[in-house]
C-alpha angles and dihedrals in degrees: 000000000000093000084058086063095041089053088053081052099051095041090049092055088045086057092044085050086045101052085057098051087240094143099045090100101049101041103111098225089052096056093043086060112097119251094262086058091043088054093038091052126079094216085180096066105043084052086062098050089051099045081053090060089038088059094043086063096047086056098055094039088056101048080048092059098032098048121040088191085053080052105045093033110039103002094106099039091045090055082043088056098036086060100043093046069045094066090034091060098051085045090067098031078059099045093025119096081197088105108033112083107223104247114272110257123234130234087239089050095048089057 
């Protein structure tokens, strides 16, 4: 039981690294984008989305471990919910322009 606590834990730190953009370098698929998509792309913010959904799931992890009722009882509807709001928030990472920076203008092209 005590590496139940000990994965809440984890998953709760990943969130808090999340919320700062602190993984953004290292993930694999952001440093295989070219440099325009790099530019065009507010890794910040979509950190943040993410570390929302991480800590929902922390959340739900750690009422699993802490409440046998929350376990036996909503366990399985709240992991049901977490994926679907799952798919509805890639949905809108997809279709939002919440996470792409307008490219920077030039002076030439201001005249």
């Amino acid at each position: 039981m005590a590496h139940s606590y000990a994965v809440v834990v984890v998953v709760f730190i990943v969130g808090i690294l999340f919320a700062f953009g602190v993984p953004a370098p290292f993930i694999k698929e952001c440093l295989s984008i070219s440099e325009e998509e790099k530019e065009e792309t507010n890794f910040k913010a979509l950190c943040r989305n993410l570390s929302v959904m991480i800590f929902l799931f922390a959340i739900i992890a750690g009422l699993a471990v802490y409440s046998e009722v929350f376990r036996v009882s909503y366990m399985k509807w709240a992991s049901v919910g977490w994926m679907a709001l799952g798919c509805v928030d890639i949905w809108y990472i997809s279709k939002s322009k919440r996470y792409k920076i307008d490219p920077p203008v030039s002076k030439t092209e201001r005249r």
